[in-house]
Phi, psi and omega in degrees: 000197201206118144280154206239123165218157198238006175231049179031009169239310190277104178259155189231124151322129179274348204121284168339109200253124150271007192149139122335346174259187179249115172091012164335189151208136161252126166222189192275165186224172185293334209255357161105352163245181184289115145244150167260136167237128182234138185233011200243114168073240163282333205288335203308145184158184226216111175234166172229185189183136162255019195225325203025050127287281181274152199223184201180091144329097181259334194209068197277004182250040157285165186257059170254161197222154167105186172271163178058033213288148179236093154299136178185091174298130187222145174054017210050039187234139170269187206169112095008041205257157183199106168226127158224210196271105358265170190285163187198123228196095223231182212206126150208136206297321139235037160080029177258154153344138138115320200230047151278135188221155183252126186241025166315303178267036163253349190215052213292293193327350180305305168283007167049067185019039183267168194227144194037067176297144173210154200204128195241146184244139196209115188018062167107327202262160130269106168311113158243114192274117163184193221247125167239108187308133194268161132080033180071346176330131149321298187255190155051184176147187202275132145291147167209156229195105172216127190296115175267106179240000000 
């Protein structure tokens, strides 16, 4: 589901069931629509929307699996990330169908052992945003915050 502010501040449950699956990721895409990316189980795949309603396949054989997948383009290179234990990580030169390759054991060091990595491009830089569990915990943990270069 979604929340809604009709001032960028005060947000409201829209209601909206956008999927079914556990752990979607929605973002905004350059060309003015909605992408989904689903990573869980069978569910995986590359979706688009002008609605986030209606969904449209663009890519259902990436090989991603898990929670929390974080899309994200650097250098014109596409990028995948998906962490808990092991880390999961997937590469592609240009986002098209077909030519996602899983690069996990080429780039253990990318997430630095964050847990639910996610990467933000913020004037220029890129952030990688996630969580590091205190005392061995599962969920929750210290935000830790590293400039990806």
């Amino acid at each position: 589901t979604y929340a809604v502010a009709d001032d960028d501040i005060h947000f409201r449950p829209s209601g909206e069931i956008i999927h079914t699956t556990r752990n979607p990721t929605v973002y905004n895409r350059p060309d003015g629509r909605y992408g989904m990316i689903l990573g869980y189980q069978k569910d995986g795949g590359m979706f688009v929307s002008d609605d986030l309603k209606a969904w449209k396949p663009v890519d259902t054989k990436i090989p991603a699996h898990g929670d929390c997948p974080c899309y994200f383009v650097k250098d014109g290179h596409h990028y995948i990330l998906q962490g808990f234990e092991p880390e999961f990580y997937l590469h592609s030169p240009t986002g098209r169908p077909g030519t996602w390759e899983e690069w996990s054991a080429k780039r253990r060091e990318l997430t630095k052992g964050l847990k639910v990595p996610m990467v933000c491009e913020f004037r220029g830089r890129y952030l990688l945003l996630g969580w590091r569990p205190d005392s061995g915990a599962w969920w929750g943990g210290t935000l830790e915050i590293v400039e990806l270069k």
